[in-house]
Backbone as JSON, one array per atom type, in Angstrom:
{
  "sequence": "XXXXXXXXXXXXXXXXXXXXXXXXXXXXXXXXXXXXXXXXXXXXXXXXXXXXXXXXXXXXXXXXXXXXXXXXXXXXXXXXXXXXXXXXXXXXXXXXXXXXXXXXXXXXXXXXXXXXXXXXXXXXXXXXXXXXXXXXXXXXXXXXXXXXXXXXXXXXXXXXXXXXXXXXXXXXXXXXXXXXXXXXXXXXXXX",
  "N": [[8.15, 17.66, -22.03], [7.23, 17.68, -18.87], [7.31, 19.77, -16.19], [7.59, 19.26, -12.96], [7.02, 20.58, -9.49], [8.73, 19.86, -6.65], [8.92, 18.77, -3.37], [11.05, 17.63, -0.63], [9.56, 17.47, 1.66], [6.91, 16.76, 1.0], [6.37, 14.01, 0.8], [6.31, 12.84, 3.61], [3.15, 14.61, 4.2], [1.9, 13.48, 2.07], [1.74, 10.69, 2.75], [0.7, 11.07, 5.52], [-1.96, 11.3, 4.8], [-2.57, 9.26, 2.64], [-2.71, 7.27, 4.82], [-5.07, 8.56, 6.39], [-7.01, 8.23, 3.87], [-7.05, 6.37, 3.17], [-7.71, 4.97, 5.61], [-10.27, 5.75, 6.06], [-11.44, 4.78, 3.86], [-11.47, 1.94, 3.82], [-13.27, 1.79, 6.08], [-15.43, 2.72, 5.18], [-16.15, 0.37, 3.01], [-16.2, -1.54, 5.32], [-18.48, -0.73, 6.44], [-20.61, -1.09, 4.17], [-20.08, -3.76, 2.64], [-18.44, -5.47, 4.11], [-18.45, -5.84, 6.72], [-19.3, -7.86, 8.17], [-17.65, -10.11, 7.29], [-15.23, -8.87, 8.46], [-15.85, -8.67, 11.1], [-15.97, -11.76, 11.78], [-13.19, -12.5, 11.25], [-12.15, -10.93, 13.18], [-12.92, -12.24, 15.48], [-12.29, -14.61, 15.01], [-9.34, -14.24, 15.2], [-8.6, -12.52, 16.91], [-6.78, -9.77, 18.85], [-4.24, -9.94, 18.65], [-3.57, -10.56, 15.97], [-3.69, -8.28, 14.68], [-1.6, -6.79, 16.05], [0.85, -8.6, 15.22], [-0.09, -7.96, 12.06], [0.85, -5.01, 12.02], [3.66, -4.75, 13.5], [4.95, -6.23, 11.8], [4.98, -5.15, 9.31], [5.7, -2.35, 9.48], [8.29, -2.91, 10.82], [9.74, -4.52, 8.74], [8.92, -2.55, 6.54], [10.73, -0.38, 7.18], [13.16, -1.64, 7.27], [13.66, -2.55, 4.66], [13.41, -0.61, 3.23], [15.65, 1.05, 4.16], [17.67, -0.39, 3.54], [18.15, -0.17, 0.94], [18.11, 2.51, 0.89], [20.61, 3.24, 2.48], [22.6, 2.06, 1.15], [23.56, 3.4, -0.38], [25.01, 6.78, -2.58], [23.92, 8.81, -0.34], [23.79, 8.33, 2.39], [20.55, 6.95, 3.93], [18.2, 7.0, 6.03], [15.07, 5.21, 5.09], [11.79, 3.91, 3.99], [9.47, 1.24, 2.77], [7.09, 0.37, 0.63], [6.36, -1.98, -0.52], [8.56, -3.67, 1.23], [6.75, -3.24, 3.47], [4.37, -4.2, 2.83], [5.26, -6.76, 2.29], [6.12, -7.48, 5.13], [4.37, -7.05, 7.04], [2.8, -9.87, 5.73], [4.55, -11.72, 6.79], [4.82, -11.44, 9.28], [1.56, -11.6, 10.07], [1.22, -14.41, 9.37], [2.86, -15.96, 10.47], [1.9, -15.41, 13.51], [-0.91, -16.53, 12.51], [-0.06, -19.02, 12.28], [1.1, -19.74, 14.66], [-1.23, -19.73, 16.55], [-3.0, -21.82, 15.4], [-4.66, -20.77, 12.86], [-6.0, -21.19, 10.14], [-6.57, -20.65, 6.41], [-6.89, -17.42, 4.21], [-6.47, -14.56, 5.21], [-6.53, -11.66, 4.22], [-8.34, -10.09, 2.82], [-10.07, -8.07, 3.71], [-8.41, -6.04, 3.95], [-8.29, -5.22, 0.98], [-9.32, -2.94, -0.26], [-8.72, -0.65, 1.57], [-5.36, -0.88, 1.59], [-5.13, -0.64, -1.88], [-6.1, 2.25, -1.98], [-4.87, 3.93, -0.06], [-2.08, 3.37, -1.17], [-2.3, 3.78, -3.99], [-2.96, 7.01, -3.37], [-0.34, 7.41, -1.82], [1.5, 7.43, -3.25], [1.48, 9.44, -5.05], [2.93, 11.12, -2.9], [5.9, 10.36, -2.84], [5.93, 10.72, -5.67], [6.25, 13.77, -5.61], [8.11, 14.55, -4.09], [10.35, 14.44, -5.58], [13.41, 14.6, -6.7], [14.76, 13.33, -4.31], [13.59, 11.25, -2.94], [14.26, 8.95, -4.5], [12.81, 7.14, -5.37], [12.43, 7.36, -8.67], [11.75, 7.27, -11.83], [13.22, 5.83, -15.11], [14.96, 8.0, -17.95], [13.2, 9.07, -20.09], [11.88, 10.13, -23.59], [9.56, 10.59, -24.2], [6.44, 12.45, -24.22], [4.82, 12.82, -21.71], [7.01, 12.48, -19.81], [8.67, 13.35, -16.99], [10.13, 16.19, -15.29], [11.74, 16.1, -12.39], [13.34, 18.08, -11.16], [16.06, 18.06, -12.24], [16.34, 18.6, -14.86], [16.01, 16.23, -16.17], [14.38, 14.37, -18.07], [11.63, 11.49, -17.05], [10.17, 8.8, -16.81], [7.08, 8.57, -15.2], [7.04, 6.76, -12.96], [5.55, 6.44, -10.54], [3.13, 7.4, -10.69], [2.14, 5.82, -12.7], [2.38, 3.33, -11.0], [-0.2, 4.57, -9.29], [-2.1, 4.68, -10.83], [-2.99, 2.23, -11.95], [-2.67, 0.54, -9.8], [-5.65, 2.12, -8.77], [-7.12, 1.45, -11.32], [-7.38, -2.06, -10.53], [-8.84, -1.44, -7.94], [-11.17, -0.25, -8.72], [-11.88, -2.72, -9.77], [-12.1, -4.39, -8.0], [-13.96, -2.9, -6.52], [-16.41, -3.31, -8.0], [-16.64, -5.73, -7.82], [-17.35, -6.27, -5.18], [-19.7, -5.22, -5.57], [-21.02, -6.42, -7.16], [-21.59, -8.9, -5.74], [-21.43, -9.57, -2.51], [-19.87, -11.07, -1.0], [-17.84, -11.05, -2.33], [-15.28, -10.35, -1.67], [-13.74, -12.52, -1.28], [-13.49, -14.22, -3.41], [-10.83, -15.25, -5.63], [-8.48, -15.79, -3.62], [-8.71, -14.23, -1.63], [-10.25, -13.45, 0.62], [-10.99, -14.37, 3.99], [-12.5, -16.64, 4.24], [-14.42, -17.19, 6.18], [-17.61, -17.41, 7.1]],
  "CA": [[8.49, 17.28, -20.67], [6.23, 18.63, -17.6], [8.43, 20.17, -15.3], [6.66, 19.24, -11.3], [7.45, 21.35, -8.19], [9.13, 18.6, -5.69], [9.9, 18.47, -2.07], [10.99, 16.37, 0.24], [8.01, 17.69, 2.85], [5.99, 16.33, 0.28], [6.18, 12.64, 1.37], [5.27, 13.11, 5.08], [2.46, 15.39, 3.86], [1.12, 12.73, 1.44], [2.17, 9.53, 3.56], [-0.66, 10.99, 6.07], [-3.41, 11.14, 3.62], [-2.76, 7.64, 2.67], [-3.17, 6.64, 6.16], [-6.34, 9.03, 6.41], [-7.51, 7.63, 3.36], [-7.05, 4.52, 3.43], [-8.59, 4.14, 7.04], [-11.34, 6.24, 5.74], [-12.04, 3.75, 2.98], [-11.57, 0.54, 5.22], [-14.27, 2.5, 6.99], [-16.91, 2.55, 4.41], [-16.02, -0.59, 2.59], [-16.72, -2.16, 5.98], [-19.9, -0.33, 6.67], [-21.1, -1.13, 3.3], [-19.96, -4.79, 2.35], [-17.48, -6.15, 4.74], [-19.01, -5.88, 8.27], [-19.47, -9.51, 8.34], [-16.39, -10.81, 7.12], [-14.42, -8.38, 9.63], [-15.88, -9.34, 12.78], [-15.72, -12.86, 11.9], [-11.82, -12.25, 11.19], [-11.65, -10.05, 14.7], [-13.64, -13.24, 16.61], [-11.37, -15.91, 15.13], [-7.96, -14.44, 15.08], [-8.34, -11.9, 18.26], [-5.7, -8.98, 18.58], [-2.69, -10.55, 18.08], [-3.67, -10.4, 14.75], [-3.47, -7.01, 14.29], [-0.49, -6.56, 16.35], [1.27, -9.32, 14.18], [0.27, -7.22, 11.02], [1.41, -3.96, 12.08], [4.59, -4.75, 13.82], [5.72, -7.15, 10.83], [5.09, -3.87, 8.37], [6.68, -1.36, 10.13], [9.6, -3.29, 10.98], [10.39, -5.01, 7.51], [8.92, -1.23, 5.68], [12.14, 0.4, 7.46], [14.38, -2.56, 6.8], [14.05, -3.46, 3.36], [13.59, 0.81, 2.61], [16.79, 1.98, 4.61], [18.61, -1.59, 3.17], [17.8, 0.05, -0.19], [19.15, 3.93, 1.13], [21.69, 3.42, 3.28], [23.69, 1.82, 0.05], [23.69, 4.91, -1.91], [26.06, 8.05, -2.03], [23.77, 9.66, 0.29], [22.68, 7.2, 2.99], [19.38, 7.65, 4.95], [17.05, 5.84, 6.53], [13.84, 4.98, 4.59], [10.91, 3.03, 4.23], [9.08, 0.82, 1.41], [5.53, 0.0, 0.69], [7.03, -3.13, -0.85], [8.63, -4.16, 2.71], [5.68, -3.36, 4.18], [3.5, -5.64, 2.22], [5.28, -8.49, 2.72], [6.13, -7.77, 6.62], [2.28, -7.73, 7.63], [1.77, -11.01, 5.53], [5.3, -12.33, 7.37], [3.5, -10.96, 10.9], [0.02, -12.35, 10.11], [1.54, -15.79, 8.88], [3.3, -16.47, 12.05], [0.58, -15.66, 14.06], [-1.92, -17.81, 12.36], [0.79, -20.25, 12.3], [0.98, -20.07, 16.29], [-2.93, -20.05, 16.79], [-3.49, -22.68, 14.28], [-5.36, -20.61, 12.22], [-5.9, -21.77, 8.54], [-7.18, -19.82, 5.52], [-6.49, -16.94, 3.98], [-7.13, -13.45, 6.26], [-6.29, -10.53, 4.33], [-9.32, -9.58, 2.01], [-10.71, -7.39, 4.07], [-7.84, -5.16, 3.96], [-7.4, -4.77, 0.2], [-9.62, -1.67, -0.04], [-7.25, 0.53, 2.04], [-4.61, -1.05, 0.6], [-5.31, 0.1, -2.89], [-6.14, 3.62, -1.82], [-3.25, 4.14, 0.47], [-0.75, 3.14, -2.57], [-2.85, 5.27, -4.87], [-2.34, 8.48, -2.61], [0.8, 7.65, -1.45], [2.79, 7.39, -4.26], [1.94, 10.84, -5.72], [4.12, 11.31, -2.23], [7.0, 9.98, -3.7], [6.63, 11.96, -6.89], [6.29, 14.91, -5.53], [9.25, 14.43, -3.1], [11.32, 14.61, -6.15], [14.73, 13.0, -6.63], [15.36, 13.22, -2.71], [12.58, 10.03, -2.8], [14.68, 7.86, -5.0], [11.86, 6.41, -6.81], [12.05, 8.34, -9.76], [11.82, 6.39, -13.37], [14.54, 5.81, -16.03], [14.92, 8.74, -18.65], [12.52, 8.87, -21.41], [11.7, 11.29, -23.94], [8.18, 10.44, -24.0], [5.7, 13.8, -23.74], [4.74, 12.84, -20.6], [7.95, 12.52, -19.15], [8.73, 14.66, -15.6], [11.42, 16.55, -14.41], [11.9, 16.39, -11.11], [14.43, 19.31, -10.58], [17.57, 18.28, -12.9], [16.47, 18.62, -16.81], [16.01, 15.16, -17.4], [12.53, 13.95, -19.2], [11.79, 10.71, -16.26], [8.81, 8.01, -16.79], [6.3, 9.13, -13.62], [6.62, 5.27, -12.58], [4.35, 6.74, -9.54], [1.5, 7.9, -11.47], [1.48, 4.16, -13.43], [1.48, 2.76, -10.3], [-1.16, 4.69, -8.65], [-3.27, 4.41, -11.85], [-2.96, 0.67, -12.17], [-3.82, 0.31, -8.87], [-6.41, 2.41, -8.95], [-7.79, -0.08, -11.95], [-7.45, -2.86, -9.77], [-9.15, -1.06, -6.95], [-12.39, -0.15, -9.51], [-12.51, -4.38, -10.27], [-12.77, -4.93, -6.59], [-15.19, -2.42, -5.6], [-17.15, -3.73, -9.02], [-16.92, -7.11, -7.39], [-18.11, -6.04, -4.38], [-21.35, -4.4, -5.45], [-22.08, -7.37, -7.77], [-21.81, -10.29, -4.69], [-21.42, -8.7, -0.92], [-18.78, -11.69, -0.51], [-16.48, -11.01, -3.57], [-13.85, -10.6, -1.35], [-13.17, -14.22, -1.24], [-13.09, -15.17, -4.69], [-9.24, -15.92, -6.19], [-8.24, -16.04, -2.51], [-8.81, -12.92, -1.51], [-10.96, -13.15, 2.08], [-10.48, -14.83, 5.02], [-13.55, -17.74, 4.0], [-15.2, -17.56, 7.09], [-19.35, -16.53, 7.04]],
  "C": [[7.71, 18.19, -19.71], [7.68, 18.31, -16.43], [7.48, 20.37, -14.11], [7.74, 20.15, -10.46], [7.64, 20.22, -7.53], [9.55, 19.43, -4.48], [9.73, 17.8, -1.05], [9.2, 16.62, 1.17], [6.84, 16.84, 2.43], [5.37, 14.56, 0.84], [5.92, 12.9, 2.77], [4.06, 13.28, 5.04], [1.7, 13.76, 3.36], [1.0, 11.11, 2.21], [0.64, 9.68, 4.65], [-1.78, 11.13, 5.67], [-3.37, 10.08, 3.1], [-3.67, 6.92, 3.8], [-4.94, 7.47, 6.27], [-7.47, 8.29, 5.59], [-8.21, 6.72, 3.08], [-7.8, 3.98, 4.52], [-10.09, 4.61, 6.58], [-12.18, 4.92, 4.79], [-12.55, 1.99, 3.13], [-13.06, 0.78, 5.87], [-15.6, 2.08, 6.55], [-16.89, 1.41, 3.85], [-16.6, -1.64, 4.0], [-18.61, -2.15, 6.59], [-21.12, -0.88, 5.07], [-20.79, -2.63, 2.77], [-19.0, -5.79, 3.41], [-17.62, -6.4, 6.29], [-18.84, -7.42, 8.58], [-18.23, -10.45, 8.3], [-15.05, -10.18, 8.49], [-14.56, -8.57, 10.55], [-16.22, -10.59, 12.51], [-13.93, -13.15, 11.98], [-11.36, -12.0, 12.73], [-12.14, -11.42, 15.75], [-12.38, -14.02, 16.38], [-9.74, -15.82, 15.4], [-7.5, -13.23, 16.46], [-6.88, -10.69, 17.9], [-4.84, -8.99, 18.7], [-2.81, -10.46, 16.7], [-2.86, -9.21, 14.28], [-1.93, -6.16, 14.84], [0.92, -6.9, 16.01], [1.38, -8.18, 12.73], [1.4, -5.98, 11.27], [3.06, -4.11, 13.01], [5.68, -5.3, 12.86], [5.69, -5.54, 9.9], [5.77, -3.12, 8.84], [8.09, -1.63, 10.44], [10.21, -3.8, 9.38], [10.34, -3.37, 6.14], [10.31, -1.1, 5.39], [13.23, -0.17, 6.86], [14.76, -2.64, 5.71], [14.12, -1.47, 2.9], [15.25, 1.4, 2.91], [17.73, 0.86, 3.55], [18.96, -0.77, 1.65], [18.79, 1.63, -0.3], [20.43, 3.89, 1.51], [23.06, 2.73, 2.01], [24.25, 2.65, -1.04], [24.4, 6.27, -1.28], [25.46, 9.25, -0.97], [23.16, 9.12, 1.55], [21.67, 8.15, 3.91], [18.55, 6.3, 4.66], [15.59, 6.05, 6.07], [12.84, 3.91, 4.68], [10.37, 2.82, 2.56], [7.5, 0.16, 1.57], [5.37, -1.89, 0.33], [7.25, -4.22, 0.16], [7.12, -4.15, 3.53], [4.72, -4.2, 4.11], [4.11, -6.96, 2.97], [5.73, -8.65, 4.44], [4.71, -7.91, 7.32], [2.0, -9.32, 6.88], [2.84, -12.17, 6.52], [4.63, -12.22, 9.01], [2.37, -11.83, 10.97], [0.32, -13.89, 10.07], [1.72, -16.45, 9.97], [2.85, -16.79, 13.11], [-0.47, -16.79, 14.34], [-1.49, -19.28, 12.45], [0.73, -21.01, 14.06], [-0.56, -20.47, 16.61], [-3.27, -20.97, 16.18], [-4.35, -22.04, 13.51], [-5.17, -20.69, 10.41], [-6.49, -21.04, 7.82], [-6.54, -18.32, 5.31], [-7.27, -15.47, 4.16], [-7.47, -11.72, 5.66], [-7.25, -9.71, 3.12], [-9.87, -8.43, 2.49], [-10.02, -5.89, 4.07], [-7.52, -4.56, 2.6], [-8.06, -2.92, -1.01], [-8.87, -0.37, 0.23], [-6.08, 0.5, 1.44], [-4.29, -0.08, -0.36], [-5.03, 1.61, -2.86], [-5.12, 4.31, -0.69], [-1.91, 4.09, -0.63], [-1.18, 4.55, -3.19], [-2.9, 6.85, -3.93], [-1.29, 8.38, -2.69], [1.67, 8.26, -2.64], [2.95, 8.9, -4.86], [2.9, 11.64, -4.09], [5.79, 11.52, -2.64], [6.97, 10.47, -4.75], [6.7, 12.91, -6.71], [7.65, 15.54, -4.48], [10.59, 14.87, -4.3], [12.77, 13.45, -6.43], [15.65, 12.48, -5.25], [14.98, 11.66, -2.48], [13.5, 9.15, -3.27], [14.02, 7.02, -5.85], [11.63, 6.26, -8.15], [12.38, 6.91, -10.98], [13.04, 6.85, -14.05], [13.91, 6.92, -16.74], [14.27, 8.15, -19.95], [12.29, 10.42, -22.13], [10.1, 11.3, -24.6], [7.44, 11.82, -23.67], [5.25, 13.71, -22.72], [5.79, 12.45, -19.53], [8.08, 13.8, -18.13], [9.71, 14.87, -15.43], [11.19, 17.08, -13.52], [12.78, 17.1, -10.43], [15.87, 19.28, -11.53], [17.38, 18.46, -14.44], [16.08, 17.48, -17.26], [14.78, 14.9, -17.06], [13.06, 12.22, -17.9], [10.49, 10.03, -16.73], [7.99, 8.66, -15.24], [6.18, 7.65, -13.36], [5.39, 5.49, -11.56], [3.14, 6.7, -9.92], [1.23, 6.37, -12.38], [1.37, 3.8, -12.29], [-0.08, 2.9, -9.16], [-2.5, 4.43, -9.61], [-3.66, 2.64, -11.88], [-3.25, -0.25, -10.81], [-5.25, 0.75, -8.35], [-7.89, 1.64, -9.99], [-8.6, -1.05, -11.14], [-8.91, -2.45, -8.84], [-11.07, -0.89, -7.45], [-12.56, -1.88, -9.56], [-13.18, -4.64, -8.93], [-13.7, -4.3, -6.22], [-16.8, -3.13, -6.63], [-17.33, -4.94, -8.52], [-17.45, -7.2, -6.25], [-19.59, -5.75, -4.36], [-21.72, -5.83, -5.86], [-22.27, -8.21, -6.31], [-20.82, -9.79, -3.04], [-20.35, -9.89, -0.67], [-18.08, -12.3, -1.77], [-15.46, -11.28, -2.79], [-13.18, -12.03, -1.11], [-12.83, -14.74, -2.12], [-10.91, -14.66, -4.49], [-8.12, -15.5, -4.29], [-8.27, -14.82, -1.55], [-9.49, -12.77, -0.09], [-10.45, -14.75, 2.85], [-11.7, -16.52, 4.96], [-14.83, -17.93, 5.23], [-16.1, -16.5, 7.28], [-19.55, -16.18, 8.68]]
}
């Protein structure tokens, strides 16, 4: 069993290195394959778009995270990456729904994405059992204890790895064809 140092501080801490990250990577991914597809996105869907995403995430994050805390012997108000996902695609939907816009928008974002998860989450493991995240008890050699004795799966570390995976196919699909992001529905379609 590997016994980690946790604390709460930890998630704040790592939460803004996501965001750093992640915008960072948005950054170059655009400078390097995505320029084109993004300001065709920014022409057709204007900034309602973006105000759509980010108000739908932030509001459903909190919701569906605290919905999740506030039921447990210690309530508190949290947030979920989970919620968040699906409140930006509930945000964006609506949107495009009002504008009439058709097709499918959010390729351009799944860069940051990726690398926002993959940071974050070692957030959440390092937060400890304050986070709530923590995996069922195993006695697996790579099992963690996060402050009480017991041997835990690092669910975090699978999912930052496994998105991390992911995150290698797409950039691999990127190099091969500068408008990967479209295949299995993945970009917004418009040259």
């Amino acid at each position: 069993m590997i016994h980690l140092p946790t604390s709460p501080l930890a998630h704040p801490i790592f939460d803004l290195a996501a965001w750093v990250c992640g915008a960072g990577c948005g950054y170059a991914l655009y400078r390097w394959r995505l320029k084109s597809a993004a300001e065709a996105l920014a022409v057709k869907s204007g900034p309602g778009y973006f105000f759509g995403l980010a108000a739908g995430a932030v509001l459903a994050a909190w919701l569906a995270g605290s919905l999740n805390t506030l039921r447990g012997p210690a309530p508190s108000l949290s947030h979920s990456i989970a919620g968040a996902m699906a409140g930006a695609i509930v945000g964006v939907e609506v949107y495009k729904a009002i504008r009439g816009i058709k097709g499918s928008t959010g390729g351009v974002f799944v860069g940051s994405l990726c690398v926002g998860i993959i940071v974050g989450r070692f957030g959440c493991l390092f937060s400890g059992l304050a986070d709530r995240t923590y995996g069922v008890a195993t006695a697996l050699p790579w099992a963690v204890d996060l402050g009480d004795g017991i041997g835990r799966h690092p669910v975090q570390l699978y999912e930052s790895a496994s998105m991390a995976v992911f995150f290698g196919v797409y950039l691999i699909a990127l190099a091969r064809r500068a408008d990967a992001w479209r295949f299995s529905g993945w970009g917004c379609g418009w040259s």
